[in-house]
N, C-alpha and C positions, 0 to 999 in steps of 0.2 A: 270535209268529211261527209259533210249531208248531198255532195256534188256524186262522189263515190257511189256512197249507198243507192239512191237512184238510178247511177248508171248498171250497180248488180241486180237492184232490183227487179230493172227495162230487158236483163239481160233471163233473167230469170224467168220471166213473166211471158217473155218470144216462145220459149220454150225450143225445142232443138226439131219439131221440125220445120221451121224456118229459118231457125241460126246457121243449122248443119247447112244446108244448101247455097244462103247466102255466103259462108265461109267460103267453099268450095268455092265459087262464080266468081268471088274477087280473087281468090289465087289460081284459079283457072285463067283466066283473064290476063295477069300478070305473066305467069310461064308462057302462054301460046297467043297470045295476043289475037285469038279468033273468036270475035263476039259471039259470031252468029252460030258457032257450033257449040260453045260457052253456054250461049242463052237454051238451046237447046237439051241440052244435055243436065242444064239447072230446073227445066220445065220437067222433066223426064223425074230428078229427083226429088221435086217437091212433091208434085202427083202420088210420084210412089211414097212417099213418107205421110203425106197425108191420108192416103187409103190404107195403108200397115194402121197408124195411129188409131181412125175412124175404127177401123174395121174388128183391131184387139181390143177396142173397149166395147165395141157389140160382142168380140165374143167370151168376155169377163164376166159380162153384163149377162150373157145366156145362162149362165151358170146359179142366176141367184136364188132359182126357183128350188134345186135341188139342195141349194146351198142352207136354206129354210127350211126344209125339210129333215137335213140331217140336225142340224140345230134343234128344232123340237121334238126330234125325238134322241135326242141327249139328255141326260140328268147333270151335267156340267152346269156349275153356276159359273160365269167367268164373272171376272172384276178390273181387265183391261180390253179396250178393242184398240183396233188396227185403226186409226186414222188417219193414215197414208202420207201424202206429202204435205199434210196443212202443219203437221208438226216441225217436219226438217226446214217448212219454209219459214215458219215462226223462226224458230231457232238462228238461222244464217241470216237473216235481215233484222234481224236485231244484234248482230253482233259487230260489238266495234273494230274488229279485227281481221272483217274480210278481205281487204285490198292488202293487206300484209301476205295474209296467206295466199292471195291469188299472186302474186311477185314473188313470193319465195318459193311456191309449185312450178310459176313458167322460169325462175331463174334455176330454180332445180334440170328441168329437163333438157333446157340449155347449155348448162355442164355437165350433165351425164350424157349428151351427145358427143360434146367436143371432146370428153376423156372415154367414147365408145363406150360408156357405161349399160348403156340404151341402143335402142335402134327406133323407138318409140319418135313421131313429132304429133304430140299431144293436140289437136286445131279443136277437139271437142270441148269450146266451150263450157255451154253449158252443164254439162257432169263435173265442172271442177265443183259442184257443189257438194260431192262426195268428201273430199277434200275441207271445204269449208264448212261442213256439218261437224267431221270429227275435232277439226279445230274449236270451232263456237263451243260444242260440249262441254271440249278443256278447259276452258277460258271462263264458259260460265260456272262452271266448277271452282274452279282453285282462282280465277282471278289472275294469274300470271302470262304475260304473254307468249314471252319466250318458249314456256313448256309446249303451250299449245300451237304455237306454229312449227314449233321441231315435232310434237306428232304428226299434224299435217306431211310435212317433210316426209319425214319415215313410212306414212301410209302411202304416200307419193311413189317415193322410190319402190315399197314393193311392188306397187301397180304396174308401176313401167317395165320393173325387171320379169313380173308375169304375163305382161302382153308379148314383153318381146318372143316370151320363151314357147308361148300358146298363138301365136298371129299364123306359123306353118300351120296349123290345124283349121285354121279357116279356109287359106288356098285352100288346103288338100279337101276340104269336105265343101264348100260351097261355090269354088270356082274363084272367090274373089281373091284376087292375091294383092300382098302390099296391104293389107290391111290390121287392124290389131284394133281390142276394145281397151281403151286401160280407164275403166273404169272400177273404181274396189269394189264397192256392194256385188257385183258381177263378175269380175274374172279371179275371186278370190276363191271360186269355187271350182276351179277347174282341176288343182292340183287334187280335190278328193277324188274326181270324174278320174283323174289319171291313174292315180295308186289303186282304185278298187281294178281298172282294166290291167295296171302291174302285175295286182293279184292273180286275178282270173288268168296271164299268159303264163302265170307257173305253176297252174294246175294243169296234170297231165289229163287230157282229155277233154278237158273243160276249156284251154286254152284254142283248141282249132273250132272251137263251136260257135259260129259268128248266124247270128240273128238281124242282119240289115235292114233297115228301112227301105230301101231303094232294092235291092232285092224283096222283099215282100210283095211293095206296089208290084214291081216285073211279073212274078210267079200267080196272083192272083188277078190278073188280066180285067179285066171291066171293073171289080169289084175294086179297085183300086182308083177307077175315075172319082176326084174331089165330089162331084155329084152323090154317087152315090155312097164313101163311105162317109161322109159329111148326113145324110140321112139314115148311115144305121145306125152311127153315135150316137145320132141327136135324139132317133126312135128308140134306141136304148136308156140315155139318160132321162129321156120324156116318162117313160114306162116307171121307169126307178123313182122318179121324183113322186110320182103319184101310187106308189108300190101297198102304200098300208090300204087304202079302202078301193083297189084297181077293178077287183070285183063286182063291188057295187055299185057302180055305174061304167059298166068294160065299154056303152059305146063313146062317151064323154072323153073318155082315159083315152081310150084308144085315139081317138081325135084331137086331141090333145099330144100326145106321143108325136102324132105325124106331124101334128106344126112345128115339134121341136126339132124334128127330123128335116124340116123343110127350111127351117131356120137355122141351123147350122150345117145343114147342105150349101145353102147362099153363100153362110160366111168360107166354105170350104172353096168353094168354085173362085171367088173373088178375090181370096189373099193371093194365091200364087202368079195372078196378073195385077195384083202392087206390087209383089216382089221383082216380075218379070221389069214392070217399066223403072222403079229404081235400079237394077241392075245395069237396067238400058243405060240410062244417065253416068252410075256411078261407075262403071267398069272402064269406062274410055277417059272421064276426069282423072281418076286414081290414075292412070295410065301414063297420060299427058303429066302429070305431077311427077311423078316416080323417074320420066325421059328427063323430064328438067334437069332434076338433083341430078341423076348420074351423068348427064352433059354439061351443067355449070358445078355445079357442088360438089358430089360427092362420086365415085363407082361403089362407094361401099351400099351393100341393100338398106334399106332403111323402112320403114313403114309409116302408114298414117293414120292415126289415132281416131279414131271415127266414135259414135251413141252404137250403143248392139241393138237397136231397132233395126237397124238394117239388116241384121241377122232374125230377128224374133220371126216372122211371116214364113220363114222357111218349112216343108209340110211337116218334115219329123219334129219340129219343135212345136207347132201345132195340135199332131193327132196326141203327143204324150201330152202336152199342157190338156186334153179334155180328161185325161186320169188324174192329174195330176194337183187340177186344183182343186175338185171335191174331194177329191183324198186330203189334200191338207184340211181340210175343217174338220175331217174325220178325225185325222190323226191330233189335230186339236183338241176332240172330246174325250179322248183318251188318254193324251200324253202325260204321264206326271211331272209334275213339275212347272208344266204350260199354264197359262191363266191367261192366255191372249186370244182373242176371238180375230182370225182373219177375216179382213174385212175389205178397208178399201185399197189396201195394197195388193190384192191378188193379181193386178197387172204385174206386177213384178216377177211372177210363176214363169210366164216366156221366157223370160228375159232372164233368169237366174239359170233356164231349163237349156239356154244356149250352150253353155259352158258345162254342163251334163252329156251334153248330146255331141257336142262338136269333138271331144279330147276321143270318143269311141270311133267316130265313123256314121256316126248313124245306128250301131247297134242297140238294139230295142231292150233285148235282159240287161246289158251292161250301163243302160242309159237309165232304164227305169230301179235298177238296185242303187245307184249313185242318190239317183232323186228320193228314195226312200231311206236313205241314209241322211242327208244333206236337210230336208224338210222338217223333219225333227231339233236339229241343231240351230235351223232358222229359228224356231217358236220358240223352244228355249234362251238363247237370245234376247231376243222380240219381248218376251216376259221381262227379261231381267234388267232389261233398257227403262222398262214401264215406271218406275218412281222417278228416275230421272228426267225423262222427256213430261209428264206430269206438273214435276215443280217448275219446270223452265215456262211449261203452259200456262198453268196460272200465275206465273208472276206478271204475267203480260195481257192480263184480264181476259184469257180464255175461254168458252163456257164449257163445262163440262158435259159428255154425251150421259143424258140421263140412263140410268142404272146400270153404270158402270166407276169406278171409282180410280183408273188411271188411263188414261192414255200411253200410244205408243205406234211405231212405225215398222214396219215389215221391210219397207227400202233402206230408211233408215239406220236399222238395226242388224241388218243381210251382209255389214265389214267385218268378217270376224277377225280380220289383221287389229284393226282398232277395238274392237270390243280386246282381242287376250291383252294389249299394248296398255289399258285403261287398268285391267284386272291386274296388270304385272306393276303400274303405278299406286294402284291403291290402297293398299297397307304405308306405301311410303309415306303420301301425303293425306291420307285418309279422306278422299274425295267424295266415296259413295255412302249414304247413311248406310 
């Protein structure tokens, strides 16, 4: 058991963007038996994964300046922060139940293939911690096993059954085809992203009024270079950030303003050449995988189960994440019912903002009313997760962040298949104080 736990923790701790790539290269390898275009094309996506990764936490990180400014001038007292992944990792490495759950997810996806349940083949390791988070939950809860690995199960299968159903929506919007996220915290949000654009195509008049992303870049010609709308953002958010006293010293502010602008101009110019050289790599691997199966395995389509980092870098998930995550703090100081200060989970904003943006097209009203729907339901969530992830924290001699009175997680807490699945069990066994 202590042999286990090490080998998830080793696995854990690589993080995916090394895992992802090395996965690929050994079944790349296998199917085509071509090292040298293999090794190639693994270089291609480690680079790119590493520059997406480096790059989205500079531009998290850009954000914090503003992000303290809206906070001080709120009169919100909160009494949970966002503590990102130190909790969900607490949680799954302490649970005696992992290697249960990770056999009965890969034996799941193995017979929803062979009975066509799926089209999904899951290679994304590491995100089976989505999986073994909801499980640990249950288990340190009620102490039974069985329960908590059939939630697992049950959060599994809807994952699969909504990649398969959302994986055309990535062809069609970012070229990569064969591909699918099924990860919960993530592609559990697509289906709102779908029903508000249901909505919107049965309103007469409202339905033919598409706002593209890629149409906008086109129509505004230069102003659409990463360069420079990367510095009007930045000179915009720079401006805001320093909004209350901008007067009294306008040449400071203003100097200020343009570094922000010149600092997230960088980050503008530089993501879409990580995204370019992971595409390099990953478009002809997926390729070579997909010829295999339909030459030894299967004709039927099938897809492969990838981390949505590989999608986060792309510009419309970008230009909206710079709305999108000082709005969520905002929406934080207001929300009732919220008591969770976003925090270290606001990488998570991309990455949620995928599955906003990808079910439209790119369309900017219909992507940005999704995310102001979706944002809210996170934090409330996020809150209501907070006793629980809390007590699991300090039983395990946690320290608490001072002056705040629970912890809680934003990635963590972003499944809402397992949060209603928990709410629907709990009157039964009475699991939540």
């Amino acid at each position: 058991m202590a042999i286990t736990s090490e080998i998830i923790k080793y696995i854990i701790e690589i993080g995916p963007v090394v895992l992802l790539p090395a996965i690929l290269l050994i079944i790349s390898l296998i199917v085509t038996r071509k090292p040298l275009k293999n090794l190639k094309n693994f270089v291609f996506i480690f680079i790119g994964l590493v520059g997406v990764s480096v790059l989205l936490t500079l531009f998290v990180n850009f954000f914090n300046p503003i992000i303290n400014t809206i906070i001080l001038n709120s009169t919100k007292e909160y009494t949970t922060i966002d503590v990102g992944w130190l909790v969900s990792r607490t949680l799954i490495l302490n649970s005696p139940i992992s290697l249960q759950i990770i056999i009965a997810v890969i034996s799941l996806n193995i017979i929803m293939l062979l009975l066509r349940f799926t089209r999904t083949i899951n290679i994304d390791l590491w995100n089976y911690w989505g999986f073994l988070l909801a499980g640990s939950i249950v288990f340190a809860i009620t102490g039974i096993r069985w329960i908590a690995i059939l939630i697992s199960v049950i959060v599994a299968c809807i994952t699969l059954v909504l990649s398969d159903i959302y994986a055309t929506c990535i062809g069609n919007y970012s070229g990569l085809n064969g591909v699918s996220t099924p990860q919960p915290q993530i592609i559990c949000w697509a289906p709102v992203s779908h029903l508000i654009n249901t909505i919107f195509n049965k309103i007469p008049f409202i339905k033919r009024a598409h706002i593209f992303f890629e149409e906008v870049q086109y129509k505004i010609g230069l102003f659409s270079e990463p360069l420079i709308t990367g510095f009007i953002l930045g000179f915009i958010i720079g401006a805001i950030t320093r909004y209350k006293n901008f007067y009294l010293n306008p040449g400071s502010n203003l100097l200020y303003a343009f570094s922000s602008g010149l600092t997230l101009s960088f980050i503008f110019i530089l993501i879409p050449r990580a995204v370019n050289l992971l595409f390099k790599g990953l478009t002809p691997t997926i390729n070579d995988i997909r010829d295999f199966i339909k030459r030894k395995v299967t004709k039927r389509e099938l897809y492969i189960g990838l981390d949505p980092i590989i999608l986060a870098g792309l510009p419309s998930t970008i230009v909206l994440s710079v709305i999108i995550i000082p709005l969520t703090v905002y929406i934080s100081t207001i929300l009732p019912g919220s008591n969770v200060l976003p925090s270290a989970d606001l990488i998570m904003i991309p990455l949620i903002l995928i599955w906003i943006i990808t079910p439209s097209r790119g369309d900017i009203i219909r992507s940005f009313i999704s995310a102001i729907i979706v944002i809210p339901v996170i934090l409330w969530i996020t809150s209501s997760t907070g006793n629980l992830f809390t007590e699991f924290f300090l039983e395990h001699d946690m320290e608490m962040i001072e002056g705040y009175k629970r912890v809680t997680s934003i990635g963590g807490s972003s499944n809402i298949f397992f949060w209603i699945l928990v709410k629907i069990i709990e009157p039964i066994f009475n699991l939540l104080p």
